[in-house]
VEXRO-867690 format. One record per residue (C-alpha): residue number from 0; x, y, z. Coordinates in Angstrom, 1 decimal, m for minus. Layout:
ATOM   i     px     py     pz
ATOM NUM      X      Y      Z
...
***
This chain:
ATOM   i     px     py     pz
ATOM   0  m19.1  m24.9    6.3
ATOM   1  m20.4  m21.4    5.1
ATOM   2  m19.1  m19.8    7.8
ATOM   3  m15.8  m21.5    8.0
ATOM   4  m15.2  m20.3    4.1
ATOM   5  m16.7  m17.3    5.0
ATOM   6  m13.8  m16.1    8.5
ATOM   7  m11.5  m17.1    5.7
ATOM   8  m12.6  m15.1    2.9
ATOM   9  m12.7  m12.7    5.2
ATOM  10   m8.8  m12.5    6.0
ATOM  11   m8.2  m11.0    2.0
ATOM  12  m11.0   m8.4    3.0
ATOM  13  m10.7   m6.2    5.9
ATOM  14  m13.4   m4.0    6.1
ATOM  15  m11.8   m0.8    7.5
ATOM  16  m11.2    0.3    4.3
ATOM  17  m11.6    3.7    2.7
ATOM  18  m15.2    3.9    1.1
ATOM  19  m12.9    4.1   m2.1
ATOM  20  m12.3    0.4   m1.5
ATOM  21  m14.9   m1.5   m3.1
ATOM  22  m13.4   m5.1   m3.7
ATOM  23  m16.6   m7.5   m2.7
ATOM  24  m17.2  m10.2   m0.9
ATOM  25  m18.7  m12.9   m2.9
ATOM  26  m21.6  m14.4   m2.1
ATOM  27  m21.8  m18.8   m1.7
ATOM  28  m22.7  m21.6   m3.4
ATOM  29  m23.5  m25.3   m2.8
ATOM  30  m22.5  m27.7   m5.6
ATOM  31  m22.5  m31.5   m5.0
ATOM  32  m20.7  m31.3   m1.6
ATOM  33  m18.8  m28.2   m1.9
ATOM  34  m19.7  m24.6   m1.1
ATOM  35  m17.6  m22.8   m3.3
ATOM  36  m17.3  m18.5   m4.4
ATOM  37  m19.7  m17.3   m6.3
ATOM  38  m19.1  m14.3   m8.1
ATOM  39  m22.2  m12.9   m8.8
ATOM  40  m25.3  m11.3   m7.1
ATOM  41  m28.3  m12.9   m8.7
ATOM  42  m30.8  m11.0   m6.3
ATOM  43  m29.3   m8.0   m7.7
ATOM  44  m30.4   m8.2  m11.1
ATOM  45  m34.2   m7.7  m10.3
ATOM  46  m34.6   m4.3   m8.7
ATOM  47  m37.9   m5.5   m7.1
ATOM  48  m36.4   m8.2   m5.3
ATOM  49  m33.4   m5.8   m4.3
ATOM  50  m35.1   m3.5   m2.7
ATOM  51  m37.2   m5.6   m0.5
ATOM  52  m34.3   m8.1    1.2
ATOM  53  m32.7   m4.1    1.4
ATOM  54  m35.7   m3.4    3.8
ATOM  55  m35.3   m6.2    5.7
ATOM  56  m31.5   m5.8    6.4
ATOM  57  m30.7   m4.7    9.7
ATOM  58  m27.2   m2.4    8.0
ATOM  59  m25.5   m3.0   11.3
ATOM  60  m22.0   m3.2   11.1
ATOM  61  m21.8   m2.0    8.0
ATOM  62  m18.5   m2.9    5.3
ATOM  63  m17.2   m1.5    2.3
ATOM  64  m16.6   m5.0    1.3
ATOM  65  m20.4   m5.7    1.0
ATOM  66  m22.0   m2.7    0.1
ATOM  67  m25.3   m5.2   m0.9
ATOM  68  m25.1   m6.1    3.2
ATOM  69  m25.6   m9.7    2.8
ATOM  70  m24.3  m12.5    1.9
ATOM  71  m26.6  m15.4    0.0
ATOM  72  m26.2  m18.7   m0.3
ATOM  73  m27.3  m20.6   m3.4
ATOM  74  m27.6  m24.2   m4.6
ATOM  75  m27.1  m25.9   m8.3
ATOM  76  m28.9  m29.2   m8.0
ATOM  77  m30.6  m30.9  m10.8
ATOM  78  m29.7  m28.4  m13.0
ATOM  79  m31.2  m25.7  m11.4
ATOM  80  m30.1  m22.5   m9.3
ATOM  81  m31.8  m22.2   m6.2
ATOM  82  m31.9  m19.9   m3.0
ATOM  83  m31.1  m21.4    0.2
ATOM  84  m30.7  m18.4    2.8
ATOM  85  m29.5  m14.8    2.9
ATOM  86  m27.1  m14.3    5.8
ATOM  87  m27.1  m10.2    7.6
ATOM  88  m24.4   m8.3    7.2
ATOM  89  m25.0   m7.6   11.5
ATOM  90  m23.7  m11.4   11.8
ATOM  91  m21.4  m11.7    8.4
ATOM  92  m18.4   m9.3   10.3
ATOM  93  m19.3  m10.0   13.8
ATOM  94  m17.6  m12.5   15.5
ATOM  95  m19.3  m16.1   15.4
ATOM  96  m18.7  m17.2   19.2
ATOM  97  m20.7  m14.2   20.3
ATOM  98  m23.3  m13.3   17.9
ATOM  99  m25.6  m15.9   16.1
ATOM 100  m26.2  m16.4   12.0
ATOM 101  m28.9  m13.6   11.6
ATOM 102  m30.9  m14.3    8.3
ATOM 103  m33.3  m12.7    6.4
ATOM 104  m36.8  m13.6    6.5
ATOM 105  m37.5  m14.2    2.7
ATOM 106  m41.2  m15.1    3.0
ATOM 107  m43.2  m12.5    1.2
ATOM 108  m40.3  m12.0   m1.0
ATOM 109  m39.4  m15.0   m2.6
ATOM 110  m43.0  m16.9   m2.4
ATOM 111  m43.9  m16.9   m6.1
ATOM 112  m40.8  m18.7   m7.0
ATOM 113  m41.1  m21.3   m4.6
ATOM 114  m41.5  m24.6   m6.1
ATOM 115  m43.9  m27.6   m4.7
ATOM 116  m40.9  m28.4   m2.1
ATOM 117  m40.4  m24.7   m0.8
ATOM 118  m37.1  m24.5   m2.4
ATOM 119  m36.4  m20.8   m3.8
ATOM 120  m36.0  m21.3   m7.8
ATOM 121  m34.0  m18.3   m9.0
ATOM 122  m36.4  m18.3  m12.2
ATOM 123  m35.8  m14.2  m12.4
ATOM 124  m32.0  m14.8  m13.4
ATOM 125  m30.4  m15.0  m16.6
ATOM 126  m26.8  m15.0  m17.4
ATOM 127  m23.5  m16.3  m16.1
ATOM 128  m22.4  m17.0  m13.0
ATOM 129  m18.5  m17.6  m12.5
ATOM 130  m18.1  m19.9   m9.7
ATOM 131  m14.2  m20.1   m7.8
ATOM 132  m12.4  m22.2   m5.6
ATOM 133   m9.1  m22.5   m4.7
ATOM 134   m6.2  m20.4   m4.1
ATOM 135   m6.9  m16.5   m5.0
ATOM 136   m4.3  m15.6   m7.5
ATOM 137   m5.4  m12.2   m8.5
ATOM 138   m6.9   m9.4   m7.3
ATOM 139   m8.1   m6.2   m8.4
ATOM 140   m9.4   m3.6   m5.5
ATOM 141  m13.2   m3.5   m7.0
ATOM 142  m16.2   m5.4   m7.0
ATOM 143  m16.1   m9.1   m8.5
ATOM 144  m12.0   m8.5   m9.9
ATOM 145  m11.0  m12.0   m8.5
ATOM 146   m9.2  m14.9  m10.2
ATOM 147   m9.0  m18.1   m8.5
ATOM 148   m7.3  m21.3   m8.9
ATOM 149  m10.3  m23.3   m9.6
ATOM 150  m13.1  m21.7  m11.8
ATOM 151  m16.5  m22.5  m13.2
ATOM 152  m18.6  m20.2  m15.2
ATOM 153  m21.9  m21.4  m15.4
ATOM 154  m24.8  m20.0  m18.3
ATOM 155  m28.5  m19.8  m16.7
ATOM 156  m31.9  m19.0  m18.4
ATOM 157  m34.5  m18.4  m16.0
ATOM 158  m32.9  m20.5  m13.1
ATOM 159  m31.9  m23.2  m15.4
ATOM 160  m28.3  m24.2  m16.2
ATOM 161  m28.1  m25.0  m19.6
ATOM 162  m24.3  m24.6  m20.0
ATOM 163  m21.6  m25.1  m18.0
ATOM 164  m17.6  m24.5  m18.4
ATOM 165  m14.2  m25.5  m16.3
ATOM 166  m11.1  m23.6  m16.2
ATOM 167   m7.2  m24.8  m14.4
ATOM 168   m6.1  m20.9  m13.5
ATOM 169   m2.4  m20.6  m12.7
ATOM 170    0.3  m18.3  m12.0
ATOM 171    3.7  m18.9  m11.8
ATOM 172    5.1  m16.1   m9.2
ATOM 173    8.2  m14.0  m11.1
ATOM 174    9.8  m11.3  m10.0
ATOM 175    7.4   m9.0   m8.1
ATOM 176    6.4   m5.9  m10.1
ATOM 177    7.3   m3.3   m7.4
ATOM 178   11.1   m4.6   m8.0
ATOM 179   10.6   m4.2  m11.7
ATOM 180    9.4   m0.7  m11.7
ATOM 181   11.9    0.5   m8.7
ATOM 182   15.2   m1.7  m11.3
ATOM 183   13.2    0.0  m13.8
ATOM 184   13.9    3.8  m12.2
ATOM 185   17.4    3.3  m12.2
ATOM 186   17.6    2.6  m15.7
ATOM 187   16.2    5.5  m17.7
ATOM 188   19.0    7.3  m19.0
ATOM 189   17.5   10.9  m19.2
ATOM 190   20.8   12.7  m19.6
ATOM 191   20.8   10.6  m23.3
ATOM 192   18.1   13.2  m24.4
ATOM 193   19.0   17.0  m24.4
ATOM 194   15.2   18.0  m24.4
ATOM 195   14.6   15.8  m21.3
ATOM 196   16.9   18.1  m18.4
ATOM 197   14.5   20.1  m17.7
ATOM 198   11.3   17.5  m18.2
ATOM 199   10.0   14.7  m16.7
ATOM 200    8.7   11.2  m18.3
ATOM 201    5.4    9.5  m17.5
ATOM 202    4.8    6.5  m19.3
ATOM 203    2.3    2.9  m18.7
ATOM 204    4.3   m0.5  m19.7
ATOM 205    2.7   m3.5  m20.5
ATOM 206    4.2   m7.0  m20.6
ATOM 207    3.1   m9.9  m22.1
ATOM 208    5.1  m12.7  m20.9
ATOM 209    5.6  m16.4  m22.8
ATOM 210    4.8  m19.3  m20.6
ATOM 211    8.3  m19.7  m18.9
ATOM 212    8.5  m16.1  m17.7
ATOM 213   10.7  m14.3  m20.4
ATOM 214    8.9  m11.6  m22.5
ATOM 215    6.8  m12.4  m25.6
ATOM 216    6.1   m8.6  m26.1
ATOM 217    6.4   m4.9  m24.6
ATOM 218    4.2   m2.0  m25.1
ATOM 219    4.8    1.4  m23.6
ATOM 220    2.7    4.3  m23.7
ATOM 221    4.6    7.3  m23.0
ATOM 222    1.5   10.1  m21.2
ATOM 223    4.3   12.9  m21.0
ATOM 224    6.0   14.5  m22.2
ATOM 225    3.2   14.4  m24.7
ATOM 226    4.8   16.9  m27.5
ATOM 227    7.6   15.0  m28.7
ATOM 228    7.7   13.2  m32.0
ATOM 229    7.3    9.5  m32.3
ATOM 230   10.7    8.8  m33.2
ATOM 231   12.5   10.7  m29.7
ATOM 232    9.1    8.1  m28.3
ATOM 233   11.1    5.4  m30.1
ATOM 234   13.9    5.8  m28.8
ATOM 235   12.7    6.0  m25.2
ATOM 236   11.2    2.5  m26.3
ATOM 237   13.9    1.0  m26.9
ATOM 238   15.8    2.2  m23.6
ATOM 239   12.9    0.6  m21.9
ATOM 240   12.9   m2.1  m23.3
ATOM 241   16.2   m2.9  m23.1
ATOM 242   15.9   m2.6  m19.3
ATOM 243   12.8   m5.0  m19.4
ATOM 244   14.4   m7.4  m20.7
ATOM 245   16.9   m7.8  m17.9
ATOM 246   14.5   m9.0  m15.5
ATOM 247   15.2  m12.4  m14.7
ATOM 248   11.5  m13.8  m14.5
ATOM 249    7.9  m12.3  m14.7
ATOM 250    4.9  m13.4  m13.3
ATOM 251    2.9  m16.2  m15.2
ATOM 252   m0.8  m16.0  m14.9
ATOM 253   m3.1  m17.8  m17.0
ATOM 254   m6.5  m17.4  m16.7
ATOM 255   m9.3  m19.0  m19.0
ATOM 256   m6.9  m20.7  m21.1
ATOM 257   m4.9  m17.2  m21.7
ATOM 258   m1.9  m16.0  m20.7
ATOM 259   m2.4  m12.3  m19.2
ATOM 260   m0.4   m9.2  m19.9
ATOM 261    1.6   m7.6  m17.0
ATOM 262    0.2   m4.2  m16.4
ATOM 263    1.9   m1.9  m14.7
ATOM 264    1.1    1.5  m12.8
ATOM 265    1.6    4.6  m14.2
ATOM 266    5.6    5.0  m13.9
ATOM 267    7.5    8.3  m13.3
ATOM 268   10.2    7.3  m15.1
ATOM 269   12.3   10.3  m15.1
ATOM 270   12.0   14.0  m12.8
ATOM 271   14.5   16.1  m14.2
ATOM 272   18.2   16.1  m14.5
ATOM 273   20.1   14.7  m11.4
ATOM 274   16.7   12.3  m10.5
ATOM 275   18.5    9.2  m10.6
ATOM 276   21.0   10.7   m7.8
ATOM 277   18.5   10.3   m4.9
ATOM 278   18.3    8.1   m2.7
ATOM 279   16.1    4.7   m3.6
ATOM 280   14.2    2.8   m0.8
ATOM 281   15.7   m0.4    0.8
ATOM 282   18.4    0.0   m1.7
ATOM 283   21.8   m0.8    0.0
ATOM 284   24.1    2.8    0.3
ATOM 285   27.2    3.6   m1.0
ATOM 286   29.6    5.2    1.6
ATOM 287   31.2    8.2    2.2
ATOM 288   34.5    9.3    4.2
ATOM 289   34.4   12.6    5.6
ATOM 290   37.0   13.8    9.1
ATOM 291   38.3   10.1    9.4
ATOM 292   34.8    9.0    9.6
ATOM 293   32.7    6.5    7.7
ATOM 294   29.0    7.3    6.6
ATOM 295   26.3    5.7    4.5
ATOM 296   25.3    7.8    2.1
ATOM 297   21.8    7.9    1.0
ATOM 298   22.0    8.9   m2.1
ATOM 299   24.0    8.1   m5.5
ATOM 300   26.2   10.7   m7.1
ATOM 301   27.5    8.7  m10.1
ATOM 302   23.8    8.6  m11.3
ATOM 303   23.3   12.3  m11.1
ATOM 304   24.7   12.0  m14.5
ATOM 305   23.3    8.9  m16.2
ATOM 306   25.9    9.0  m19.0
ATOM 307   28.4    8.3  m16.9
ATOM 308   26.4    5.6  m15.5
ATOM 309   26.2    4.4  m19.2
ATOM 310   30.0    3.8  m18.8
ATOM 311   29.8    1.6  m15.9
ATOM 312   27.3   m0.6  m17.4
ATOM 313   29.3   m2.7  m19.5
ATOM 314   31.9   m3.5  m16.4
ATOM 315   28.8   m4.8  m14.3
ATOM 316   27.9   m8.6  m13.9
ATOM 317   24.7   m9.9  m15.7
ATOM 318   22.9  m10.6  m12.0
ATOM 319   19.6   m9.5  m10.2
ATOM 320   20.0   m7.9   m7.0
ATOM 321   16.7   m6.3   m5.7
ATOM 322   18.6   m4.6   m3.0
ATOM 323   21.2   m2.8   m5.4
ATOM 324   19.2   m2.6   m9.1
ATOM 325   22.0   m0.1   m9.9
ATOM 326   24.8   m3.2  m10.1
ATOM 327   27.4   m1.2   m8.1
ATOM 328   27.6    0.3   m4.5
ATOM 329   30.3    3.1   m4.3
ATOM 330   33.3    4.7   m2.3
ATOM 331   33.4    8.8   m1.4
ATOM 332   35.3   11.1    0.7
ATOM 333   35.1   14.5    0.9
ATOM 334   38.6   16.3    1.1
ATOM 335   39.4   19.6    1.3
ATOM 336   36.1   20.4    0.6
ATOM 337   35.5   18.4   m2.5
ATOM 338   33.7   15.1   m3.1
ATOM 339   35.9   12.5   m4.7
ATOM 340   35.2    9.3   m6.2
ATOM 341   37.9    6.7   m4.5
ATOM 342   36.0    3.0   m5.6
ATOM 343   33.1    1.8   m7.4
ATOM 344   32.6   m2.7   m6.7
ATOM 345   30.2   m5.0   m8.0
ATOM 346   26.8   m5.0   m5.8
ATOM 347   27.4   m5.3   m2.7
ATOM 348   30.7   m7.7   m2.8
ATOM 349   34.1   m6.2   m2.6
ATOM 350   34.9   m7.1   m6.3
ATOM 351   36.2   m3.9   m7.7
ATOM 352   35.2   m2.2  m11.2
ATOM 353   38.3   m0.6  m12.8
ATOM 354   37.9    3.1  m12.6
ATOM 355   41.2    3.4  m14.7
ATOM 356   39.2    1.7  m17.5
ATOM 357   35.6    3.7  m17.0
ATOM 358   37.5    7.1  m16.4
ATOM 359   39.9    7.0  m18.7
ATOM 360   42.9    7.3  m16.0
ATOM 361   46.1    6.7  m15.8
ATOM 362   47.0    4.3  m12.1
ATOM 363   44.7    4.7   m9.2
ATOM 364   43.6    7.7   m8.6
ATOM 365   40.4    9.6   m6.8
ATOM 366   38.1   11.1   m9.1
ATOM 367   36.6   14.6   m8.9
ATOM 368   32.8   14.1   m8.6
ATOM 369   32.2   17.8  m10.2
ATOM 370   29.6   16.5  m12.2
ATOM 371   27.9   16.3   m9.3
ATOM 372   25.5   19.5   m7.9
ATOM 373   23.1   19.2   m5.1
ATOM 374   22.8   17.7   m1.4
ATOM 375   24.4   14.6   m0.1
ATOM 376   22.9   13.4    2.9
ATOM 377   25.2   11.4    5.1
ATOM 378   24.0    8.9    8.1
ATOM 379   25.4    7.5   11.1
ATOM 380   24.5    5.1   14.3
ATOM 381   20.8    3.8   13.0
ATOM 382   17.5    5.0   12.6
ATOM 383   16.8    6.7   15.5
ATOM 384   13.3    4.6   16.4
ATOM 385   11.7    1.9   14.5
ATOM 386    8.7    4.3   12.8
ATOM 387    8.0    4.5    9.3
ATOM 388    7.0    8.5   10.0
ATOM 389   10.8    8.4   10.9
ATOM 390   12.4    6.3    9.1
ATOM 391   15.0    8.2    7.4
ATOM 392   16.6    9.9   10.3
ATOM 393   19.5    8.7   11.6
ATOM 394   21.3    9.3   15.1
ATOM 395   23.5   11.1   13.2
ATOM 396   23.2   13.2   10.1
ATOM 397   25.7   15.7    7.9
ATOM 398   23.8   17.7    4.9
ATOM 399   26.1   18.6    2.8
ATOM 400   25.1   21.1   m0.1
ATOM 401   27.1   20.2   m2.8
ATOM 402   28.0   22.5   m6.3
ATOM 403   29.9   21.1   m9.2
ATOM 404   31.9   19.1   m6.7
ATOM 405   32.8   21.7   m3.9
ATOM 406   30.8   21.7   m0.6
ATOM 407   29.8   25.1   m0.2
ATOM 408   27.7   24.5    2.9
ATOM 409   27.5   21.7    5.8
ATOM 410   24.9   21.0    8.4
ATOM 411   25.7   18.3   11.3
ATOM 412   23.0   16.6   13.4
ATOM 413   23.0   14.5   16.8
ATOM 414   19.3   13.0   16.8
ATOM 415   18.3   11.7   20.3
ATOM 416   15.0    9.7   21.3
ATOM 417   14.4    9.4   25.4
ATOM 418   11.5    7.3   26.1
ATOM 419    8.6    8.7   28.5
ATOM 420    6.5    7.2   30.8
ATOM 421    4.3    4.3   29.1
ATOM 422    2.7    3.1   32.2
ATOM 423    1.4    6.6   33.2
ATOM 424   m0.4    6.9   29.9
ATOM 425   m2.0    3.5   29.5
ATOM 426   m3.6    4.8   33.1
ATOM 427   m4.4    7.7   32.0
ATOM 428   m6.1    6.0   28.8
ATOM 429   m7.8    3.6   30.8
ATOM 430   m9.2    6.7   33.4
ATOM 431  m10.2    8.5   30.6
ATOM 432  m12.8    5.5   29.4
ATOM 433  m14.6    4.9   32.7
ATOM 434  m18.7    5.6   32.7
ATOM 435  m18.5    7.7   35.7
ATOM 436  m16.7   10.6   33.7
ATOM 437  m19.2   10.9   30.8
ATOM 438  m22.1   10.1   32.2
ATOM 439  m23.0   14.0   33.2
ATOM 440  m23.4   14.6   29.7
ATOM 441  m26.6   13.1   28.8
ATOM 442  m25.9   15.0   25.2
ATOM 443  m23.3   12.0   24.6
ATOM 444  m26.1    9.2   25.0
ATOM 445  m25.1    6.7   22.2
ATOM 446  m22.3    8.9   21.1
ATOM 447  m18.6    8.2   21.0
ATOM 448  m16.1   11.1   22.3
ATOM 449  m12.3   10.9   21.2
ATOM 450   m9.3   13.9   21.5
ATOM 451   m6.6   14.4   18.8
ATOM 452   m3.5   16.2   21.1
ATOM 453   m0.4   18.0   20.7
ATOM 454    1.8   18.5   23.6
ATOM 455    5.0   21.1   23.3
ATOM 456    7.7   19.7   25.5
ATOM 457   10.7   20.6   27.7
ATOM 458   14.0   18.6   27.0
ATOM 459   13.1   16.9   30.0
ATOM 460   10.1   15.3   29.0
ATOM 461    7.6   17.4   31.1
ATOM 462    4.6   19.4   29.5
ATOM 463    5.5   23.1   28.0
ATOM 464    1.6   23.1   26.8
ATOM 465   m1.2   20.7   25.8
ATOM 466   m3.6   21.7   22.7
ATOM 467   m6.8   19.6   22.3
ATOM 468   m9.2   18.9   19.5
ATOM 469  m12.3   16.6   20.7
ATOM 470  m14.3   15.0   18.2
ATOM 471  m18.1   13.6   18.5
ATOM 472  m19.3   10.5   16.7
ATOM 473  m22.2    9.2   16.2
ATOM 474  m23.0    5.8   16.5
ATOM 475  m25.2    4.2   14.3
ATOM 476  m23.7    2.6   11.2
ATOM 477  m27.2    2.1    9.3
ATOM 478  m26.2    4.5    6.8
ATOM 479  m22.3    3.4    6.4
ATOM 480  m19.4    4.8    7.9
ATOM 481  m20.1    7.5    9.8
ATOM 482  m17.4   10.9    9.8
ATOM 483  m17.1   13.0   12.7
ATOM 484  m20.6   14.9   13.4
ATOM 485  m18.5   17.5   15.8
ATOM 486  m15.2   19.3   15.9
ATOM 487  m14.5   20.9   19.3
ATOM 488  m11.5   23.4   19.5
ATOM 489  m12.3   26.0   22.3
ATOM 490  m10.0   24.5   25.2
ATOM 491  m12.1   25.3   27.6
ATOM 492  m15.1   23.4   26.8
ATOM 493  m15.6   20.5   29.2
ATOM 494  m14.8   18.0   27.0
ATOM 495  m11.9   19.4   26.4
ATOM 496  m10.8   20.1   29.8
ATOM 497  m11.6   16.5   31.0
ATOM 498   m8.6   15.3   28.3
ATOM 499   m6.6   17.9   29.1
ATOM 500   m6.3   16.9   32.8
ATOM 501   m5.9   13.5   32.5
ATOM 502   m2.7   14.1   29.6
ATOM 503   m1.3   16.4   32.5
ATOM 504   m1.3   13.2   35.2
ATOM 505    1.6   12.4   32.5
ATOM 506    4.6   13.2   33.9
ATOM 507    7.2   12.3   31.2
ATOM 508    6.7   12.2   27.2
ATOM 509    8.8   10.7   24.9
ATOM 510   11.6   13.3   23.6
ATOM 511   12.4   13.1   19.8
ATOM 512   15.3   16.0   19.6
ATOM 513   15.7   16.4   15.6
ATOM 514   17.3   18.3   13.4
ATOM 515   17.9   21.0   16.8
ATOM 516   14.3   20.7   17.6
ATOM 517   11.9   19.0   20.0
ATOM 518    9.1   17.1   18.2
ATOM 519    5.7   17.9   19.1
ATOM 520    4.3   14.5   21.1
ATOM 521    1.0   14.3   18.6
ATOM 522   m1.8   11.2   19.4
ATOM 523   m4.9   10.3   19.7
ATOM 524   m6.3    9.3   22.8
ATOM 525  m10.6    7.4   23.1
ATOM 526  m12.9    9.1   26.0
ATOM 527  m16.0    7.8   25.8
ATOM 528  m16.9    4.9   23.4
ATOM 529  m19.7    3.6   21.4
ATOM 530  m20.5    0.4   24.0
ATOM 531  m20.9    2.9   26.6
***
């Protein structure tokens, strides 16, 4: 049973994590017939007892999840806490159909706390222990941060519990915090504030909501900029606010009887005059005519000045869309070398807004975007390959550089990916990890070997040149993760010149043309390996 709630702890907790990453894994506990979370290390409050189960670990496999490397498992019967086993971290993260339950001997450790039946009394401990079940419904990235459904915090003196109390934890999913931050972006109306055009705005939100999701209270703490009085802060406020308050639902979580505040990141809110105008991820585009053609446009030149943004608001429909948090998508062209304004609709529906109304027009009529300065970037035919590196180019791209209106200067694009040969390199990366290679370099015993590689290429696919960096790893994880021991660059070391004539059994790369220019092919590729 452990080790069933154990694999599935595990899924929340990957282990190749930065050594920044110190969320925990918690250690277990039997009560009645359940083996529940417990969040708490009672072996770590006695430094004694600490350091000797830490001699007795093997520290194989080592996690950032478990910096203690173990995992205990503990008991509350008859009102006491007791100490069952202490699993090894060599077994906790290895896999269970290949390598046993290793525990730790805890004779010599534990034996003055044994009672007349063996069992280990945890008469050392006082304090609380918070014992969880249930579904996890909040996290926080560092040690014990963990809220469960199901929780039970327990008061011991010297092994005994003389207190114990239950807690329902909830939370009632609103809309996700990202999508408030990123609706949140759009919002700020900078332009409002002379002082602000060349200045950015930093500010921390909290959000207390009421039980069904709508706010109870906001507070905002504006970092920078940090020299302005407290009523241009007010002010700011209030903007805020205002925006907050148009999100349909936020998240519910009560924990302990409380309702939590909603705490958000720190929240550029604001980077100068004509911030709002760039382009917002997974935010649907606007589109732009230009030579008879239709592009999306990734970008939005009515918010390069927010106080004309201001003037669309009122026309817009009271409705969350977390793929258009501006309300609108728009209509361009580019004519005669100006950008023009022809349609502004409601999301992403074909419902127009009245331009004659925001504008002040008379009939239908283009507008002249020459509030607008700066560089549209206009896209056609599809990413080029699914890649987040690439993600934002296009088969087809037009930069237009843009000054009060007038395109004053225009670069065109035709982006092309031809695939290489993916058989030919699985071969070569299975070649390059036989025994028979490495094994004239006794130096390498229990040593891993792995090449970092740029190759230049033709338009055809074939190598122009290959540049290697090979990197030496030790092996053993005893004392955590290990970084590389060795950096080789002279490409004519041996190591070197075993990867580099493998990669050349290659005969076709994959071609990214972009922008005019052949991509460098970059990867990394594994010689020899650890199990070797």
């Amino acid at each position: 049973m452990a080790r069933k709630l154990l694999l599935f702890h595990l899924l929340s907790f990957c282990c190749l994590l930065s050594a920044n990453a110190t969320g925990q894994i918690p250690d277990l506990i039997i009560v009645g017939k359940d083996t529940m979370l417990l969040l708490a290390t009672p072996i770590e409050h006695d430094s004694i007892l600490c350091r000797q189960v830490d001699e007795r670990l093997s520290k194989k496999n080592f996690c950032t999840a478990c910096w203690r490397g173990y995992q205990a498992l503990w008991q509350i019967e008859n009102g006491e806490l007791s100490l069952i086993q202490i699993e090894d971290s060599k077994s906790l993260f290895a896999d269970p159909d290949t390598v046993p339950e290793i525990t730790v001997d805890m004779n010599g450790i534990f034996d003055k706390y044994r009672n007349k039946e063996g069992k280990v009394i945890a008469t050392w401990f006082s304090g609380k222990l918070k014992v969880a079940s249930g579904e996890l419904i909040h996290y926080v990235h560092t040690g014990f941060e963990q809220e469960y459904e199901h929780e039970t915090n327990y008061q011991v003196e010297q092994g005994k519990i003389i207190s114990q109390t239950s807690y329902q934890n909830s939370l009632k999913k609103g809309t996700p915090i990202k999508e408030v931050m990123s609706f949140l972006t759009t919002q700020f109306n900078g332009d409002r504030f002379p002082e602000l055009a060349n200045q950015k705005v930093v500010v921390h939100i909290k959000v207390l909501p009421k039980v069904d999701g709508s706010i109870d209270n906001v507070k905002v703490h504006i970092y920078f900029p940090d020299s302005i009085t407290e009523e241009r802060k007010k002010l700011y406020t209030e903007q805020i606010s205002t925006a907050l308050h148009k999100v349909p639902r936020w998240d519910v979580l009560t924990v302990r009887n409380k309702i939590w505040e909603v705490n958000t990141e720190v929240l550029h809110l604001w980077k100068k005059k004509g911030c709002k105008a760039i382009y917002q991820e997974k935010q649907v585009m606007d589109t732009l005519l230009y030579n008879d053609t239709v592009y999306a446009l990734r970008g939005f030149p009515l918010q390069y000045d927010m106080n004309l943004y201001e003037k669309v608001k009122p026309y817009l429909k009271e409705e969350w869309r977390n793929d258009c948090f501006r309300g609108y998508t728009g209509q361009w062209k580019i004519e005669n070398g100006k950008l023009y304004l022809t349609n502004l609709f409601h999301g992403t529906s074909t419902s127009p807004l009245p331009l004659d109304s925001i504008f002040g027009i008379i009939g239908k009529q283009s507008i002249e975007a020459s509030w607008f300065s700066g560089k549209l970037h206009l896209v056609r035919g599809g990413t080029l390959i699914d890649s987040y590196e690439f993600r934002d180019i296009y088969k087809k791209e037009i930069f237009c550089e843009v000054k009060e209106g007038k395109v004053i200067q225009q670069n065109t694009y035709n982006n092309s990916f031809t695939p290489g040969d993916g058989e030919a390199l699985k071969q070569c990366e299975e070649k390059l990890q036989e025994t028979e290679i490495w094994s004239k370099f006794p130096e390498l015993k229990g040593k891993s070997v792995h090449c970092r590689y740029q190759i230049s290429l033709r338009p055809d696919g074939t190598t122009d040149s290959t540049t290697c960096t090979a990197y030496v790893n030790g092996c053993d994880w005893s004392q955590g993760p290990q970084r590389y021991h060795e950096e080789i660059t002279n490409q004519e070391h041996p190591y070197i010149r075993i990867f580099k004539k493998a990669l050349q059994t290659v005969p076709r790369w994959d071609v990214l043309y972009i922008r005019d220019k052949i991509r460098e092919y970059e990867n990394w590729i594994d010689g020899k390996r650890c199990d070797d």
